[in-house]
C-alpha positions as CSV (number, residue, x, y, z in Angstrom):
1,X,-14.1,-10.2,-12.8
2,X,-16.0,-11.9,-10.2
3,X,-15.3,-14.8,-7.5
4,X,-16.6,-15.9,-4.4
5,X,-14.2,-15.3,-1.1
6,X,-15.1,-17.9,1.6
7,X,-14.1,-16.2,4.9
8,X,-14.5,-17.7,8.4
9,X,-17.5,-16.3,11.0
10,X,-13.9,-14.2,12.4
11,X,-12.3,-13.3,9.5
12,X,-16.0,-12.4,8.0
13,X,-16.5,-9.5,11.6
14,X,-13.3,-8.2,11.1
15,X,-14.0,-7.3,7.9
16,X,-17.5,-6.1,8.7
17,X,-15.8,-4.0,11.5
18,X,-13.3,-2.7,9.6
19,X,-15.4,-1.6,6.6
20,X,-17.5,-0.1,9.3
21,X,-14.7,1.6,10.7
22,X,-13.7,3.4,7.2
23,X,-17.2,3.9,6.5
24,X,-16.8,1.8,3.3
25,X,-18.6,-1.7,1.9
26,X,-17.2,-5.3,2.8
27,X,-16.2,-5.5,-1.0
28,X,-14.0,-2.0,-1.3
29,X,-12.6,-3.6,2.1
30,X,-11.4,-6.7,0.7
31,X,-10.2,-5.2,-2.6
32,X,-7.9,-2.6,-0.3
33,X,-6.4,-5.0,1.7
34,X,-5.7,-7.2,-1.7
35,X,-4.2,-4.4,-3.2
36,X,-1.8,-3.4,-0.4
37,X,-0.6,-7.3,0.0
38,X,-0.1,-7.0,-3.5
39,X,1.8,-3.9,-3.3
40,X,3.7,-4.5,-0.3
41,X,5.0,-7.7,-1.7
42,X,6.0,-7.2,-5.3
43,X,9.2,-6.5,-6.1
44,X,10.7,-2.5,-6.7
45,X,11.8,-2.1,-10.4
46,X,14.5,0.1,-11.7
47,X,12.1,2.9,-12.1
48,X,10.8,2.5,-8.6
49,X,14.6,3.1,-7.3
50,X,14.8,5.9,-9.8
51,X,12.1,7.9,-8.3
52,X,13.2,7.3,-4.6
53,X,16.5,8.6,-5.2
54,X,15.0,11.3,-7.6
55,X,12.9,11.9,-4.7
56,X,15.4,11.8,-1.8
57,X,17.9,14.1,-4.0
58,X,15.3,16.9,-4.2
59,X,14.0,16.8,-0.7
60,X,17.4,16.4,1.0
61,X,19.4,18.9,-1.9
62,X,20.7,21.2,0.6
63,X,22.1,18.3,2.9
64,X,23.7,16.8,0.2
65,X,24.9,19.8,-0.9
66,X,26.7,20.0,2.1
67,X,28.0,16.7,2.7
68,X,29.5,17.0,-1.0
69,X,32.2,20.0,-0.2
């Protein structure tokens, strides 16, 4: 879907400077940044607990192991 993003002369070189510094267009850029916002701001569902403790519990078995006896 398309839209129009109206940046400041600022806000439109720190973009340019930033896509230039990742070697990647304005556009990808802005859709990035959008997407991490997005991502860092939603809220973690059951599932998303589920794998971190999944996670946690295989990278730490031994240590937990341990703490356990």
């Amino acid at each position: 879907m398309a839209m129009t993003l109206r940046l400041t002369e600022a806000e439109d070189k720190a973009l340019a400077d930033t896509a230039a510094q990742l070697g990647i267009s304005k556009h990808e850029a802005a859709r990035q940044a959008i997407h991490d916002l997005v991502e860092a701001t939603r809220t973690p569902t059951t599932t998303d607990w589920l794998a971190a403790a999944e996670y946690v519990g295989k990278r730490d078995r031994e240590l937990l192991d341990r703490l356990a006896r």
